[in-house]
N, C-alpha and C positions, 0 to 999 in steps of 0.2 A: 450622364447627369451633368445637368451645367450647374456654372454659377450661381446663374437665376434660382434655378432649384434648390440649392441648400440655401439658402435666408430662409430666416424663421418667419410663420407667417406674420400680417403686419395687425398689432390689437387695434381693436377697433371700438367704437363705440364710447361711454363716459367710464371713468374712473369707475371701480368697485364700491366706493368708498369715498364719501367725503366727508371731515369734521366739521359739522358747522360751527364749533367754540374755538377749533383752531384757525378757520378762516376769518372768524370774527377779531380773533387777537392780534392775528396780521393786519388786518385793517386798521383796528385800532392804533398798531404802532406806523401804519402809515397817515393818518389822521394826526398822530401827534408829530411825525415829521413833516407831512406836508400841508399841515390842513384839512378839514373836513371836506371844506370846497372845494379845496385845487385837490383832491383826490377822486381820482373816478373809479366804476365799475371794472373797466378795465384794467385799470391800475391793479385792481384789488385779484382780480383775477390772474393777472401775467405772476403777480409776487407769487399767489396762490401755487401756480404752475394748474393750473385748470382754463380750461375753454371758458368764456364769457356765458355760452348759453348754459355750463353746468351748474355755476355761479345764480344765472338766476331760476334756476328750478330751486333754488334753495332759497335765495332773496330777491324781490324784484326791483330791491332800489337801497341806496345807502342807506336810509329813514331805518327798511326792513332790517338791516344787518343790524343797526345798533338796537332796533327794539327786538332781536332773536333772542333767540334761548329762553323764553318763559315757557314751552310745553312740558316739558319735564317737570315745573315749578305747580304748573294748573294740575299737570298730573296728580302731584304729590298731594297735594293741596286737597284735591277731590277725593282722594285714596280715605287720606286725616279724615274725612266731613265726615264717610261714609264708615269709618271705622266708630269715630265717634258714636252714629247715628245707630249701630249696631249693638256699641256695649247698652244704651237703651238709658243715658243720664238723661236727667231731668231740663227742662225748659230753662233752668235759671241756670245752667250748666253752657247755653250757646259761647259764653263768652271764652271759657275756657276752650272749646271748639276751635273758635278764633285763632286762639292762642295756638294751641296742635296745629293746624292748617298753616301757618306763618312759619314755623318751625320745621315742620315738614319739607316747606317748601326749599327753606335754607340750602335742609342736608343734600339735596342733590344737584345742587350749583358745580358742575365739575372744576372750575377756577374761579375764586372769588374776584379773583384780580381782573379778569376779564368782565368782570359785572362791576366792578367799581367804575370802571374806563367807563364803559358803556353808562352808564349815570351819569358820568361826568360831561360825555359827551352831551346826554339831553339836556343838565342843566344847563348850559354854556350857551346851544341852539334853540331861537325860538321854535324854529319847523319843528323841530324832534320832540319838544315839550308839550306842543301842542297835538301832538300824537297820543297822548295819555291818555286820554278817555276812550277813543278808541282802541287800544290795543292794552290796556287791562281789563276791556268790556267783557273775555273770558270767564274771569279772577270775580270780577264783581257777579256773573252770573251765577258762576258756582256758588257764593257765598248766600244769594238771596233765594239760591234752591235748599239752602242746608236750613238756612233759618226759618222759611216759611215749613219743610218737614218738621222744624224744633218748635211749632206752634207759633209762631209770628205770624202777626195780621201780615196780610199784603203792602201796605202802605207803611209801618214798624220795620218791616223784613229789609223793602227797597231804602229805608231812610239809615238802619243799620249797617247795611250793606254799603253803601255809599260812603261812610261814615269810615269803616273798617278800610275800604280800598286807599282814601283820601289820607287815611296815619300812616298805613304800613307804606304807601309810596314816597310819604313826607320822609320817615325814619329811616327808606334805604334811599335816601336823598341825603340827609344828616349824616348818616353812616359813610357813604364815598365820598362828601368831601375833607373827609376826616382819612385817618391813617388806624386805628381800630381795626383789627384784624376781623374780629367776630361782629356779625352787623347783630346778633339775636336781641341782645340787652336793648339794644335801640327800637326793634321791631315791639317787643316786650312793654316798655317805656312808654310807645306810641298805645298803642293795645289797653294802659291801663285808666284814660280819659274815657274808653266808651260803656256806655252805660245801655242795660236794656232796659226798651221802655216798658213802663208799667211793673219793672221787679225793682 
């Protein structure tokens, strides 16, 4: 037996396993040392200790890393609609819906601190702000599928829905620039301006 022969074999292939809230927080703290701009993929990847291409099977672009982590959140969100829509409340009930779906979504944020950063960052970049409509386009779907099952016309359902995504994005906008541990009061707060129409 040589040498050669006892080395273990060589692992191959991508990681088992990769965090995307932990990759995103490394980012983050290179974003606040280096800048958004003077920070690249690669950057983000070597800190990482991950290959670039693993990197972007997860994100395809810094935009993507800072708008991550809302599945878990749509998840939650949709879980709330559908629980709602099960215990069988009444139409003038949607609003409270609202509320459970926001809340929901809160509790499975695995680090808040990492979603503050992340806020801070789109406030600060226009690129990344102007990403908002599309990438809570989710968030707003689910919501205009809950309401239209809770009896909203189609055009009530889409104007509500609109309405609901537009506060709760303001509120966790208010909430990170602020130092407020718990963003809910603020979610809460935005929540209590909307009114359903015709009740």
């Amino acid at each position: 037996m040589t040498s050669e022969d006892a080395k273990p074999p060589r692992a191959s292939g991508r990681p088992a396993t990769i965090d995307p809230d932990a990759v995103a927080g490394l980012a983050l703290d290179l974003f606040a040392e280096h800048g958004y701009e003077n920070t690249s993929m690669e950057d983000i990847a070597r800190a990482a200790g991950i290959g670039r291409k693993s990197l972007y099977r997860y994100f395809a672009s810094k935009a993507d890393l800072v708008w991550g982590g809302t599945e878990p959140v749509i998840e939650a969100s949709t879980l709330a609609f559908g629980s709602f829509h099960r215990q069988g409340k009444s139409d003038g009930d949607v609003l409270a819906g609202l509320r459970e779906a926001a809340i929901a979504g809160v509790a499975v944020i695995p680090d808040l601190s990492v979603t503050r950063g992340r806020l801070r960052l789109i406030a600060e970049h226009p690129e990344l702000t102007s990403r908002s409509y599309e990438s809570l386009a989710p968030r707003r779907e689910r919501a205009l599928g809950f309401l239209i099952e809770n009896g909203l016309s189609d055009s009530a359902a889409r104007y509500l829905s609109a309405a609901y995504l537009a506060a709760t994005f303001e509120a966790w906008m208010q909430w990170a620039a602020g130092s407020d541990p718990d963003p809910v009061p603020y979610l809460m707060a935005a929540l209590e301006v909307l009114r359903v129409p015709g009740l």
